[in-house]
PANU-72121 format. One record per atom (N, C-alpha, C, O): residue in one letter; x, y, z. Coordinates in steps of 0.05 Angstrom, whole numbers, padded with zeros to 5 digits, always signed. Example, Ala and Ser with C-alpha at 12.3 -4.5 7.8 and 13.67 -1.06 7.14 Angstrom:
BEGIN
a+00264-00114+00156a+00246-00090+00156a+00264-00066+00156a+00285-00066+00169s+00257-00045+00142s+00273-00021+00143s+00258+00001+00157s+00268+00023+00161
# end
This chain:
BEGIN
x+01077-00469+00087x+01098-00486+00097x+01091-00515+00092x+01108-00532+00088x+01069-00521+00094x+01047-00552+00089x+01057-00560+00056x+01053-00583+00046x+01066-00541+00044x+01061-00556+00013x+01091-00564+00011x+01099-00585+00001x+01111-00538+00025x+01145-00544+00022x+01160-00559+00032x+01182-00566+00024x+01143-00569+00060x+01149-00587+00073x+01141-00621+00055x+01154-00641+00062x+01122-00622+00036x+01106-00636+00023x+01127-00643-00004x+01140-00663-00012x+01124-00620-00011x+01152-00631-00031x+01174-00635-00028x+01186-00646-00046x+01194-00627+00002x+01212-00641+00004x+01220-00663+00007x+01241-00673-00001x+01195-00681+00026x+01181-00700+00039x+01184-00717+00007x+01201-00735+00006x+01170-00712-00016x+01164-00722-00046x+01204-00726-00057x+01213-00746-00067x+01217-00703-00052x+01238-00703-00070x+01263-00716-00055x+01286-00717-00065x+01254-00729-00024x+01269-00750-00009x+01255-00783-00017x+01267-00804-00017x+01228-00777-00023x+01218-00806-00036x+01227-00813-00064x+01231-00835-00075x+01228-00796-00071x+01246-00800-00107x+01281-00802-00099x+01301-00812-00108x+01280-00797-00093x+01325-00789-00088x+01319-00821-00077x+01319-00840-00093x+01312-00825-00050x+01307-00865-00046x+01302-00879-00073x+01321-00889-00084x+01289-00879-00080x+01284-00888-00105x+01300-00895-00131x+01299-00914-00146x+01312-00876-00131x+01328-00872-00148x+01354-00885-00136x+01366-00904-00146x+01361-00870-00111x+01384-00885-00105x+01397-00916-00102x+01419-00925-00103x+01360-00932-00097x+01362-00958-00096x+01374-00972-00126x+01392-00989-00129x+01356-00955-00147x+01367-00961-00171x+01388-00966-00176x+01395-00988-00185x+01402-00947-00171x+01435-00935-00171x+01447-00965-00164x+01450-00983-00180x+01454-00966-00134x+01460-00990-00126x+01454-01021-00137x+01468-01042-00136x+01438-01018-00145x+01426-01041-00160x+01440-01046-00183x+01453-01067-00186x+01439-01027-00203x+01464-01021-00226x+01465-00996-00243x+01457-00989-00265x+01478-00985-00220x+01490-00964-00235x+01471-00943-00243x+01447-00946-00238x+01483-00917-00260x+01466-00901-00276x+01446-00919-00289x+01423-00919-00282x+01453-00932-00306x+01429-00948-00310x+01408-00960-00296x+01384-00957-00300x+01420-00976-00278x+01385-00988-00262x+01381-00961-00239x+01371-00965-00217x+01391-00937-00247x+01369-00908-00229x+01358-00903-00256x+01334-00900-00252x+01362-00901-00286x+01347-00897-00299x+01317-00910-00301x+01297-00896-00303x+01317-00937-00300x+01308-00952-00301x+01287-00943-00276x+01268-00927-00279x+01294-00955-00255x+01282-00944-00230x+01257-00924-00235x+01233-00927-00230x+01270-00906-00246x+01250-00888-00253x+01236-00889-00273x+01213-00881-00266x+01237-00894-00292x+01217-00914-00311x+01196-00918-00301x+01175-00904-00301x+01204-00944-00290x+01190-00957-00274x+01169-00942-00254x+01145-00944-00260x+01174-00935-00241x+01163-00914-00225x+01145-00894-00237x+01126-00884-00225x+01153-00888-00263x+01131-00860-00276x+01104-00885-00281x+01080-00883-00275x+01120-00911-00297x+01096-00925-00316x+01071-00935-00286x+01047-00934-00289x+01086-00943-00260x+01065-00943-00244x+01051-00925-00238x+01027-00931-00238x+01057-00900-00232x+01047-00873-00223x+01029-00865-00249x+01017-00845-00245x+01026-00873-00267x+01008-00872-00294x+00985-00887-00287x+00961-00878-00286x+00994-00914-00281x+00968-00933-00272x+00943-00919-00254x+00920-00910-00258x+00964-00921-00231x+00947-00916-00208x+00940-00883-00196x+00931-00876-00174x+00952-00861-00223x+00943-00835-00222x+00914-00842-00238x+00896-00830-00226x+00906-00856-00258x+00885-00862-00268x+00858-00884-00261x+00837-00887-00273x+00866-00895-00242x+00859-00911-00225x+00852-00921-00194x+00837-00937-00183x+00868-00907-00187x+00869-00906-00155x+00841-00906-00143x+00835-00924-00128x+00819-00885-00149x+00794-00878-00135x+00780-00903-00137x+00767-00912-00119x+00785-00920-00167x+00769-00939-00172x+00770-00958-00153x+00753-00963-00137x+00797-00971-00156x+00813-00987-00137x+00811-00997-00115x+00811-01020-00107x+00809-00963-00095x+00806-00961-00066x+00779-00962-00060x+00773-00975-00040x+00754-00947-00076x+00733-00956-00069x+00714-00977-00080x+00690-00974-00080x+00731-01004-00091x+00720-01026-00094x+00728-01037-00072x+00712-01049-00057x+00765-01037-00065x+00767-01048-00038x+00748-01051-00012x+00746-01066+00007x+00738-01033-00022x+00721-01025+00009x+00689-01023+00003x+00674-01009+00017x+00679-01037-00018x+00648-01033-00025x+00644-01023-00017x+00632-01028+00004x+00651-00991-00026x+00635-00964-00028x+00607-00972-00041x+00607-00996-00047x+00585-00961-00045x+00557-00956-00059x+00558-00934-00062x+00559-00921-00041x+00555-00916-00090x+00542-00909-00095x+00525-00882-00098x+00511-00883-00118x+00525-00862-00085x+00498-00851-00074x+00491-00820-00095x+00507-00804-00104x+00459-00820-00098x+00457-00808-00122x+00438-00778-00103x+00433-00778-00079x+00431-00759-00123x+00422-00736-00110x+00396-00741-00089x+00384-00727-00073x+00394-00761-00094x+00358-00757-00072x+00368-00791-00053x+00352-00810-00054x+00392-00792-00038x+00393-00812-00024x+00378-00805+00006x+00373-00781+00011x+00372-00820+00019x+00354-00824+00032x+00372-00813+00063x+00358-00813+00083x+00393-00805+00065x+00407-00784+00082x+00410-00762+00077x+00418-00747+00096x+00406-00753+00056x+00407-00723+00047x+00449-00717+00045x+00457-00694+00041x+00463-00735+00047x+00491-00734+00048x+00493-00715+00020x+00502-00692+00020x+00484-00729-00004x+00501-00715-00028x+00485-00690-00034x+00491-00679-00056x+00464-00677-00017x+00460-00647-00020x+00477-00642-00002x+00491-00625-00010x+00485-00652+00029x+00504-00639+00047x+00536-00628+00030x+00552-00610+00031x+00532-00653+00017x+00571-00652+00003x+00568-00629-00025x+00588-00619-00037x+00547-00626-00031x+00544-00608-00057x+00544-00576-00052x+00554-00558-00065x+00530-00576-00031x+00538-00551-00013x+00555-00541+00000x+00561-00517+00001x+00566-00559+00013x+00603-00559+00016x+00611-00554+00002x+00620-00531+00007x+00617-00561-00025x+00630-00564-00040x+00628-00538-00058x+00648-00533-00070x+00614-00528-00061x+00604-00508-00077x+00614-00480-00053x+00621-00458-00064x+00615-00481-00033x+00626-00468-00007x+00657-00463-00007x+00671-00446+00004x+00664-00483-00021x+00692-00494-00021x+00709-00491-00057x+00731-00499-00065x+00682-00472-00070x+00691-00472-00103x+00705-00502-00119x+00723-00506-00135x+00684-00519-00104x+00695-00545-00123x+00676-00555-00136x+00654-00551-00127x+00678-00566-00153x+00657-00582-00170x+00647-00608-00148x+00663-00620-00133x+00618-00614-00149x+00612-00643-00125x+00626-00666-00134x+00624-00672-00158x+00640-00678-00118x+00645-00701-00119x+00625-00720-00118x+00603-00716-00108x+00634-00751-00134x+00617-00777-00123x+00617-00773-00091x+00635-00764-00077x+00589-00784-00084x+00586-00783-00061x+00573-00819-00057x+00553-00828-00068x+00596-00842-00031x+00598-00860-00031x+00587-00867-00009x+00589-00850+00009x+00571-00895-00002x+00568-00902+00024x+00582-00923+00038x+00581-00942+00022x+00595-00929+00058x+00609-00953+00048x+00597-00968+00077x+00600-00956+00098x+00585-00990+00075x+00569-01004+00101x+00593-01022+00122x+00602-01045+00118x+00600-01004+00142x+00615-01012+00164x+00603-01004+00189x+00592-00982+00187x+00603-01012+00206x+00604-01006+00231x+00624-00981+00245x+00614-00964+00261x+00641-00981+00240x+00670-00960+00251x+00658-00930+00239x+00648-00928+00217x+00659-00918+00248x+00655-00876+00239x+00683-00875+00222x+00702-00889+00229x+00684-00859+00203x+00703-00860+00183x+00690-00849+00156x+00668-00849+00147x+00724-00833+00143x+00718-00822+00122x+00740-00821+00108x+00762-00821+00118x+00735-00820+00074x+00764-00819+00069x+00749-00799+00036x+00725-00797+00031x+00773-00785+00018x+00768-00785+00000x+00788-00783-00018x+00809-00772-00010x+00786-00795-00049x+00794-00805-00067x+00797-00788-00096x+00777-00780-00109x+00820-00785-00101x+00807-00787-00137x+00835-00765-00149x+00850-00750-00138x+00833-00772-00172x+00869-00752-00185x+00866-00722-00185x+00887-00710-00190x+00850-00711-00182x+00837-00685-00190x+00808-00678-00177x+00793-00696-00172x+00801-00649-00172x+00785-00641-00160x+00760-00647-00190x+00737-00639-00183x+00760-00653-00206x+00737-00664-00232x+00739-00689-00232x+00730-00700-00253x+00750-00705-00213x+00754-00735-00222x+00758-00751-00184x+00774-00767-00175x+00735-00734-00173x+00745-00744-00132x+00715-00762-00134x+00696-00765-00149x+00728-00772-00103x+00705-00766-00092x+00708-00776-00061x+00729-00783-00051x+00678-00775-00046x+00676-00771-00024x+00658-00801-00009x+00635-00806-00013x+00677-00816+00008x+00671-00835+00022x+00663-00842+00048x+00682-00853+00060x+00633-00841+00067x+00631-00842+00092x+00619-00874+00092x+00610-00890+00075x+00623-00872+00122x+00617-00905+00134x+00589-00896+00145x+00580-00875+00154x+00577-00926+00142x+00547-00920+00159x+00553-00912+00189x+00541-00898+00204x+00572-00924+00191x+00573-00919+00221x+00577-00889+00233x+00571-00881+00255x+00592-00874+00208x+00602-00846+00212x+00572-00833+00213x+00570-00816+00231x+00546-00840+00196x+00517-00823+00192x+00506-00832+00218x+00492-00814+00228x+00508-00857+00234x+00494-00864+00257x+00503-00849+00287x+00490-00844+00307x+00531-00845+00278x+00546-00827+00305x+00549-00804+00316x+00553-00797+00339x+00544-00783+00280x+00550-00755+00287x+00519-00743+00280x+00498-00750+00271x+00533-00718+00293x+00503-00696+00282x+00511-00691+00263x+00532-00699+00254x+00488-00670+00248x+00486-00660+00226x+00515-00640+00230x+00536-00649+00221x+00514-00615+00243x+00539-00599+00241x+00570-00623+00240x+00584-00627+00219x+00574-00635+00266x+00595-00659+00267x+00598-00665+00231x+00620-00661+00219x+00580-00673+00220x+00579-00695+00195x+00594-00664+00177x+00615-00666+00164x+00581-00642+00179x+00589-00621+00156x+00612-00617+00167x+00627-00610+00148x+00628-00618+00192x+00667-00616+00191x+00669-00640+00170x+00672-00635+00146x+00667-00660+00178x+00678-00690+00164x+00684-00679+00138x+00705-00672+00127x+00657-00680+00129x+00655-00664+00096x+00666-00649+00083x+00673-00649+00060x+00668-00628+00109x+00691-00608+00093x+00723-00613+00099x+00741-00600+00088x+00727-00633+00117x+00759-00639+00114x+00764-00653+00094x+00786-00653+00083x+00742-00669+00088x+00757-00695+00057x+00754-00673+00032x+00769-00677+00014x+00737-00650+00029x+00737-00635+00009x+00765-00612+00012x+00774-00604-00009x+00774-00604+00031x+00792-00595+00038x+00815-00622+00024x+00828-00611+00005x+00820-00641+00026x+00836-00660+00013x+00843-00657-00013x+00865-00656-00024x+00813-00656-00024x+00809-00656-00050x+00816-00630-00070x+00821-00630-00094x+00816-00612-00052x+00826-00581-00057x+00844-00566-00064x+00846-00546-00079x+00868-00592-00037x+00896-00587-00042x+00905-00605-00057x+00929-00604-00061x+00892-00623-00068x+00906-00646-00085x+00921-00661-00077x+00940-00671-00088x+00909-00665-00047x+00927-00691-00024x+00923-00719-00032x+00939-00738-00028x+00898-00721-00047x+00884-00755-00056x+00908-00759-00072x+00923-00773-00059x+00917-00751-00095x+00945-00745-00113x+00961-00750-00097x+00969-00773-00100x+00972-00739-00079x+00999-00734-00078x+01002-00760-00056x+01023-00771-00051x+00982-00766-00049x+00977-00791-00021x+00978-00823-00048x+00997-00838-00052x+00961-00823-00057x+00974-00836-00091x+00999-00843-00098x+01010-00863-00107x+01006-00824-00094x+01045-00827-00110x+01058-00838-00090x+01067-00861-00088x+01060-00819-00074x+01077-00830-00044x+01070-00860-00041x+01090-00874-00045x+01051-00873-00037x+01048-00903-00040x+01048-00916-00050x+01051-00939-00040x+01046-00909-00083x+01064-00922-00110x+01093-00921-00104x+01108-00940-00109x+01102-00894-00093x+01134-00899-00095x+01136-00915-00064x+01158-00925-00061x+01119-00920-00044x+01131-00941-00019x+01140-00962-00025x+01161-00973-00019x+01108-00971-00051x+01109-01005-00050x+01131-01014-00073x+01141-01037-00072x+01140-00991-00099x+01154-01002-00108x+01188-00997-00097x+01206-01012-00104x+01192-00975-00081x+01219-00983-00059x+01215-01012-00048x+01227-01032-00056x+01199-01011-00030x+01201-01048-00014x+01203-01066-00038x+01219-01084-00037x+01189-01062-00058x+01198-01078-00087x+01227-01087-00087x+01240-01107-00080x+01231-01066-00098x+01261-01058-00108x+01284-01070-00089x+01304-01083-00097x+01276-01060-00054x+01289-01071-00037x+01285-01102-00028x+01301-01111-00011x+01267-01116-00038x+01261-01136-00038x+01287-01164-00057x+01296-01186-00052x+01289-01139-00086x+01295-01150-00114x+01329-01154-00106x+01342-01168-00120x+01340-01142-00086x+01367-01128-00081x+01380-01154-00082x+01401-01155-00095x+01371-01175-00070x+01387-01196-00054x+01399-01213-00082x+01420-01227-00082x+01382-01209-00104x+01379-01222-00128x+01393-01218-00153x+01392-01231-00174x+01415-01186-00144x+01434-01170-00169x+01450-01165-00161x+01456-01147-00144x+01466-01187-00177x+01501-01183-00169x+01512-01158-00160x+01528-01153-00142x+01503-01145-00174x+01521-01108-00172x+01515-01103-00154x+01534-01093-00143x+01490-01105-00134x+01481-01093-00110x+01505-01100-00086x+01519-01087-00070x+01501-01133-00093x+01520-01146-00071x+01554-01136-00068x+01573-01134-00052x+01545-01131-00098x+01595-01121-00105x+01593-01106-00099x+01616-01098-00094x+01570-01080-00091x+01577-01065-00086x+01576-01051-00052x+01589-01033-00042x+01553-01071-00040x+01552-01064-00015x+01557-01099+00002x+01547-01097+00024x+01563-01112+00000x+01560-01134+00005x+01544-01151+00012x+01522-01147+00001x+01543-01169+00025x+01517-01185+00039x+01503-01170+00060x+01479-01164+00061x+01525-01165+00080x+01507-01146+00092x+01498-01124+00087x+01479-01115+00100x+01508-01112+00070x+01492-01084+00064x+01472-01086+00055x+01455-01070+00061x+01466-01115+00029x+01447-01117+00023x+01423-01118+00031x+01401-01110+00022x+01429-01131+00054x+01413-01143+00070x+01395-01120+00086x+01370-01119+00086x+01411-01105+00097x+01410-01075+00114x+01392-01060+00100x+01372-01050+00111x+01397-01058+00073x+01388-01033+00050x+01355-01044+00047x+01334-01032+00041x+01362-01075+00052x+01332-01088+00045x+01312-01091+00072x+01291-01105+00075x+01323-01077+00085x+01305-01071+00118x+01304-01041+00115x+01282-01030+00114x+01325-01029+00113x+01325-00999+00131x+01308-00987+00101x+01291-00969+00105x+01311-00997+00068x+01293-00973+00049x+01264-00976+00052x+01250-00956+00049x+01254-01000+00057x+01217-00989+00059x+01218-00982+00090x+01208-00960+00089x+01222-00985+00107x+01232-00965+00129x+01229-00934+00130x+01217-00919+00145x+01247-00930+00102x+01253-00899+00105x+01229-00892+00082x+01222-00869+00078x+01218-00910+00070x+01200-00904+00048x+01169-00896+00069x+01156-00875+00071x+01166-00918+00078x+01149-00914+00099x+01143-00886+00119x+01124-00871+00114x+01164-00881+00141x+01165-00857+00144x+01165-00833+00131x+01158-00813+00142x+01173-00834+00107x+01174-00810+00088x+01131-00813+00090x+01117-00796+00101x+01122-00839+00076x+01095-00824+00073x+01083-00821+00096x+01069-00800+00095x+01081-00831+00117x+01072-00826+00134x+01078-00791+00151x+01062-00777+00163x+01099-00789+00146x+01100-00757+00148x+01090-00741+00127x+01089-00716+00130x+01083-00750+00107x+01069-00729+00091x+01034-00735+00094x+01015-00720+00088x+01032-00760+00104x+01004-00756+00113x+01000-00737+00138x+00985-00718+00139x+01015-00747+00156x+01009-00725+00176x+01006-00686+00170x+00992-00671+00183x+01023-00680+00146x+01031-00654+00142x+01007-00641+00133x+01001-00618+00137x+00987-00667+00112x+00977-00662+00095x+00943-00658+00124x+00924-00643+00125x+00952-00678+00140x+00925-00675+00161x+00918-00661+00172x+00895-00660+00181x+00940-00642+00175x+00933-00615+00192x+00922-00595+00172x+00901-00582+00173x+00942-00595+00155x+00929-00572+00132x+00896-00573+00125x+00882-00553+00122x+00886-00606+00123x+00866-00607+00110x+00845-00603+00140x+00820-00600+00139x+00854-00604+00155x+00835-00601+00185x+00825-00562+00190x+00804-00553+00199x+00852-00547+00181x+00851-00527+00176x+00835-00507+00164x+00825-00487+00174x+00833-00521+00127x+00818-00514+00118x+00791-00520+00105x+00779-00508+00088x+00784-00548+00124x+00766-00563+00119x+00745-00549+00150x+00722-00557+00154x+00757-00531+00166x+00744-00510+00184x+00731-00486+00175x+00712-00473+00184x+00748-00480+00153x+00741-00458+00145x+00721-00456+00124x+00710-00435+00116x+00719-00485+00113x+00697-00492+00086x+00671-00493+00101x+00650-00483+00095x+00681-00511+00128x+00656-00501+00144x+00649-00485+00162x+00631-00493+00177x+00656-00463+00166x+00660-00445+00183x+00648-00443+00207x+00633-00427+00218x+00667-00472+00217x+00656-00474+00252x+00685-00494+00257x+00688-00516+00246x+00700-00484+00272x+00725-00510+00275x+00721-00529+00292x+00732-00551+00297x+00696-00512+00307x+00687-00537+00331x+00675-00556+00324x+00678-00577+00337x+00657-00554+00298x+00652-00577+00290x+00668-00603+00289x+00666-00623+00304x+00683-00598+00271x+00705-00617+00261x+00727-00627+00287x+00741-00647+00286x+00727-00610+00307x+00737-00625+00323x+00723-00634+00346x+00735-00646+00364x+00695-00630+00349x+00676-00650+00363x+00683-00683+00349x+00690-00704+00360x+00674-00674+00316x+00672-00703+00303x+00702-00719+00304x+00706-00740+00292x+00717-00709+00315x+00747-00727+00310x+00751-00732+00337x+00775-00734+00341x+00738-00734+00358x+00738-00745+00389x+00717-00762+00385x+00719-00780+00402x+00689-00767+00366x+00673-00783+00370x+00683-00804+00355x+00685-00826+00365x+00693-00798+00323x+00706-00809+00305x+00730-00831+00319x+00732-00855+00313x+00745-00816+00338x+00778-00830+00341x+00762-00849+00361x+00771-00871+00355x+00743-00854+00383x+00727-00863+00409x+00713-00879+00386x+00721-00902+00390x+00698-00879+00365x+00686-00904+00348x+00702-00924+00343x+00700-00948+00348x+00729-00907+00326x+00742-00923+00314x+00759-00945+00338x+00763-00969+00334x+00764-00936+00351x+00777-00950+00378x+00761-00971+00388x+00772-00992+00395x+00741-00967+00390x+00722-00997+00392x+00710-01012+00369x+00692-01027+00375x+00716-01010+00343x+00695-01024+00328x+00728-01029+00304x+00748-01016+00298x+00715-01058+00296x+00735-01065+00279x+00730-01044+00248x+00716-01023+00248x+00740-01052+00229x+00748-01040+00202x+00747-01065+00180x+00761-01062+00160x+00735-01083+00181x+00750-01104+00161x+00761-01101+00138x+00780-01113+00129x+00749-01084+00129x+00756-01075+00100x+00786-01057+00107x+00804-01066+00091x+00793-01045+00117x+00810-01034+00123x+00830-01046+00135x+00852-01035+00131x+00830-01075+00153x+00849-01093+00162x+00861-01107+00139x+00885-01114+00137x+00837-01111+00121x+00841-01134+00101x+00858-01110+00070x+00859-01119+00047x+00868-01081+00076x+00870-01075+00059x+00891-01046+00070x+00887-01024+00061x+00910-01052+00087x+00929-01031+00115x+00935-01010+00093x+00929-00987+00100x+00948-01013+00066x+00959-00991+00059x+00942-00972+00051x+00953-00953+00040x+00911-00970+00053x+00900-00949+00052x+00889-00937+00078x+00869-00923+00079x+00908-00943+00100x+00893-00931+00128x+00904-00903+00119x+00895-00884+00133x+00914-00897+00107x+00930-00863+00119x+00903-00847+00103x+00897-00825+00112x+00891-00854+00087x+00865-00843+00071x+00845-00834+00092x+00831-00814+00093x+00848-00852+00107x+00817-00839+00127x+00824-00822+00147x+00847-00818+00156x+00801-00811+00155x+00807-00778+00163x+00817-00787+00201x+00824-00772+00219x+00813-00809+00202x+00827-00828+00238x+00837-00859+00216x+00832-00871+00194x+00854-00861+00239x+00863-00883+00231x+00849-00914+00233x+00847-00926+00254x+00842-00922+00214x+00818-00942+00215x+00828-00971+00238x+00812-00984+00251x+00858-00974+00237x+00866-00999+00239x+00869-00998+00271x+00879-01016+00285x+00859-00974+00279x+00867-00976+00318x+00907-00965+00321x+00919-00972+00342x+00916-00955+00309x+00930-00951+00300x+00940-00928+00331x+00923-00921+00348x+00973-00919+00331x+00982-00910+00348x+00968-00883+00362x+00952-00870+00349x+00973-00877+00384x+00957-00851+00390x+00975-00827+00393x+00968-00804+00396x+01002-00836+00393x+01024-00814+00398x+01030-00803+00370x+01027-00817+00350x+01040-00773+00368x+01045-00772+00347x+01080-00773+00339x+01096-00755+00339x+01082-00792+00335x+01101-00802+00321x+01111-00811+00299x+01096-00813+00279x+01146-00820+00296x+01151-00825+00264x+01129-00850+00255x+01118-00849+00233x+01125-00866+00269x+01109-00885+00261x+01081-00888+00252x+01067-00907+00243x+01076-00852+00257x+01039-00861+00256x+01027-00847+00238x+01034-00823+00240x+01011-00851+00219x+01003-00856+00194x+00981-00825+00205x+00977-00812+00185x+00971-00814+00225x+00955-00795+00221x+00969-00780+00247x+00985-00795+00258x+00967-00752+00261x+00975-00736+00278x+00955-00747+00296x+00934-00756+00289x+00965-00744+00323x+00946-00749+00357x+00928-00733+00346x+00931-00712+00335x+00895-00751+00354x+00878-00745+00356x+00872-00710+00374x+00861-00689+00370x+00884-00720+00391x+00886-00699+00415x+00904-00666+00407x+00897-00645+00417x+00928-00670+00388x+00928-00654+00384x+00929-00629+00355x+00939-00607+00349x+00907-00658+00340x+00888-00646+00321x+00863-00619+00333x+00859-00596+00324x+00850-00634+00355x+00830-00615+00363x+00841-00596+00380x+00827-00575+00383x+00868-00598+00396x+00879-00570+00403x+00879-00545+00387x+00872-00523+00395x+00890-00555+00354x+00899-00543+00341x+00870-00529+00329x+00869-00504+00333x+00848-00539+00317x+00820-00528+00318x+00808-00513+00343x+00794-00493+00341x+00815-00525+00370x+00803-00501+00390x+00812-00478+00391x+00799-00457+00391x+00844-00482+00392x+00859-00457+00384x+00855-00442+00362x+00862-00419+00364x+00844-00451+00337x+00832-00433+00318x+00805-00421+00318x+00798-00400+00307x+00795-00433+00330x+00768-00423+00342x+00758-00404+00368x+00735-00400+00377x+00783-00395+00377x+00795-00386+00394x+00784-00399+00426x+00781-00384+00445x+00779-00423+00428x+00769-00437+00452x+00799-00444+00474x+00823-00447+00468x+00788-00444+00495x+00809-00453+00516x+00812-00479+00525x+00797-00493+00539x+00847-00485+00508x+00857-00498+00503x+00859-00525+00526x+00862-00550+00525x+00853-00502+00549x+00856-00526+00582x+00828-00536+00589x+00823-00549+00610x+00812-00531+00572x+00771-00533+00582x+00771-00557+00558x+00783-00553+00537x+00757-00581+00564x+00746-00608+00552x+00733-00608+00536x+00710-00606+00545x+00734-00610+00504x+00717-00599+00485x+00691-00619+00489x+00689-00643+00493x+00675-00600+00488x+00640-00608+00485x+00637-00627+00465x+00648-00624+00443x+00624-00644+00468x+00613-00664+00450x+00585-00661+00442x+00566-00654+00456x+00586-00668+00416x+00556-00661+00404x+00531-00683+00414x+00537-00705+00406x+00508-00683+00427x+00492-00710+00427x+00487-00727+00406x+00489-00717+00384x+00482-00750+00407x+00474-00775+00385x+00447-00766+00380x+00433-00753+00396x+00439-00776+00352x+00413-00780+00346x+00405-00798+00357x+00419-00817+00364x+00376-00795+00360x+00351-00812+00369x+00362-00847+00357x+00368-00848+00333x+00363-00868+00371x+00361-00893+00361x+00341-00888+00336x+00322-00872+00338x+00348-00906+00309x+00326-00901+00292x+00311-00879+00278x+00293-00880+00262x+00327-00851+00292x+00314-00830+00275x+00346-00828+00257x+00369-00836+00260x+00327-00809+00233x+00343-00791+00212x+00372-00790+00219x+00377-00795+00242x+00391-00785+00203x+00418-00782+00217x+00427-00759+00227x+00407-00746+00222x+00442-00745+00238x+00450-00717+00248x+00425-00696+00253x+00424-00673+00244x+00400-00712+00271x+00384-00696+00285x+00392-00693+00310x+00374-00699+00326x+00417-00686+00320x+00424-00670+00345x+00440-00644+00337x+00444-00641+00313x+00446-00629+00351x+00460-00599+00338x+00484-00604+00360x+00484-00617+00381x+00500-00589+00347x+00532-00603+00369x+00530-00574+00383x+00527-00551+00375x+00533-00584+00411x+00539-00555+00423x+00563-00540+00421x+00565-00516+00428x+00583-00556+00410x+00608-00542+00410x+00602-00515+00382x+00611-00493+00381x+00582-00530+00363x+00577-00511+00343x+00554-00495+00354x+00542-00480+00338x+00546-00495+00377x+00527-00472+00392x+00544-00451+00389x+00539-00429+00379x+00572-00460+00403x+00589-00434+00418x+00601-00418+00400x+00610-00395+00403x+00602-00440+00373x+00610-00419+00356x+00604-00399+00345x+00585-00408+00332x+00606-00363+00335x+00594-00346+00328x+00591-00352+00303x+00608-00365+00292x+00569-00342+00288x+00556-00347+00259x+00581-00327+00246x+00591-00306+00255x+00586-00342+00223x+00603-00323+00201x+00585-00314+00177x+00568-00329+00166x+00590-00290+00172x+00566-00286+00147x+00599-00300+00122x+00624-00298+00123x+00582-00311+00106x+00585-00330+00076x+00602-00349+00092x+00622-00354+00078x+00603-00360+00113x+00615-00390+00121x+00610-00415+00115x+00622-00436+00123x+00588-00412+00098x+00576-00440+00082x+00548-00441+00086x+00534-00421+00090x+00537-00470+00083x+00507-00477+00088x+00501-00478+00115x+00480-00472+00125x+00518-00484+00125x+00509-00506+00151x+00526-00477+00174x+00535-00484+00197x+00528-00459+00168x+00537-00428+00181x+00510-00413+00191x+00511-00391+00201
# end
């Protein structure tokens, strides 16, 4: 239902698109429109990973980093039948994760220092396996396009006030209207497919690690970081909040048309309930590491309670 819901979500952001054209002039400027629209979606299908993790001075990180992260993600990943992604560090304060790239041979995988200082070891292997879960379904893609086609609707709706035909044909005020209410509806469109795309990847980013409690310990410590600690890179750069696995910018808590990721709250319902935990009992939080020791030397008790799966991964 996650992918049909996904492409309808895609074939209401193209019909906008197109239709702005239309209005603008005619069969021709919807031809056009779309043009336009493939030659960007070329760019930044080839580009995007680069892009987003220069925005955010990612570093880097090679097989023998000094967290042991890119054996954690290679084992995931290999759990998960994917080839390893780049594995990035990106030096912030805020807990946070995002991942990137056109193709499961061409991703990769982005945590914040602050995300290695906060969680345990189990906590850190959900994280891991939800951005590889991303990468799986080919959400980095499809989260890509949807935001090529936002920015060039608000474009387009921007361009409106400026072509005669628009105006003859809807007038001043329509113009005007069409140039509020389309990145509006462009907006909502992605923002509902991030959400669609969040659950799916929470889902099976449980099952790569085969503990759901993990991953929903780390998205109550995750959403409680992000809530107190700024993002700069992420303030200074909004249209990539829907990438990270919480919303970097402090961003709404209801789940609504407006909000770029689903309630925290009832993300981890939806993992307790898969885990078969009771839904009315306060999910357990994993302990912090030692000030100054190693990263994820605490064991999450929520992944105590969970029963061992035989072939559930490394960290099973």
């Amino acid at each position: 239902m996650g992918y049909f819901k996904t492409a309808l979500l895609m074939a209401a952001m193209t019909a906008l698109f197109m239709g702005i054209g239309y209005l603008m002039g005619g069969a021709g400027g919807a031809l056009i429109a779309l043009v336009v629209a493939a030659g960007m979606n070329v760019f930044t299908w080839w580009n995007s990973d680069k892009m987003v993790l220069r925005m955010h001075n990612a570093q880097l990180l090679g097989p023998r980093d000094r967290f042991g992260l890119y054996d954690m993600v290679s084992e995931l990943a290999a759990n998960a039948r994917l080839p390893t992604p780049a594995v990035y560090l990106i030096e912030t304060d805020q807990p946070n994760a995002f991942a990137t790239g056109r193709n499961p041979g061409n991703a990769a995988v982005a945590v914040t220092s602050g995300l290695l200082r906060t969680l345990s070891r189990e906590e850190l292997a959900g994280v891991v396996a939800h951005e590889l879960a991303h990468i799986r379904n080919h959400d980095t893609a499809i989260m890509t396009v949807t935001a090529t086609f936002a920015g060039a609707i608000s474009m387009l709706a921007n361009f409106a006030l400026f072509f005669g035909g628009t105006r003859e044909r809807l007038g001043l005020i329509g113009t005007l209207a069409m140039m509020i209410l389309a990145p509006m509806a462009a907006a909502l469109v992605q923002m509902a497919i991030s959400r669609t795309r969040e659950y799916a990847a929470d889902k099976a980013g449980a099952e790569i690690c085969g503990h759901p409690l993990w991953l929903a310990s780390a998205l109550e410590r995750i959403q409680q970081g992000a809530a107190r600690v700024d993002n700069m890179a992420a303030e200074r750069h909004p249209a990539t909040a829907h990438m990270f696995i919480i919303n970097p910018l402090h961003g709404q808590r209801m789940d609504n048309l407006f909000a770029t990721h689903p309630a925290t709250e009832n993300r981890v319902a939806a993992l307790r309930a898969m885990a078969g935990a009771d839904d009315r009992a306060p999910a357990r939080r994993a302990p912090r590491s030692d000030a100054g020791a190693a990263p994820w030397g605490g064991s999450a008790p929520a992944a105590r309670e969970q029963p061992k799966r035989r072939g559930s991964g490394p960290w099973g």
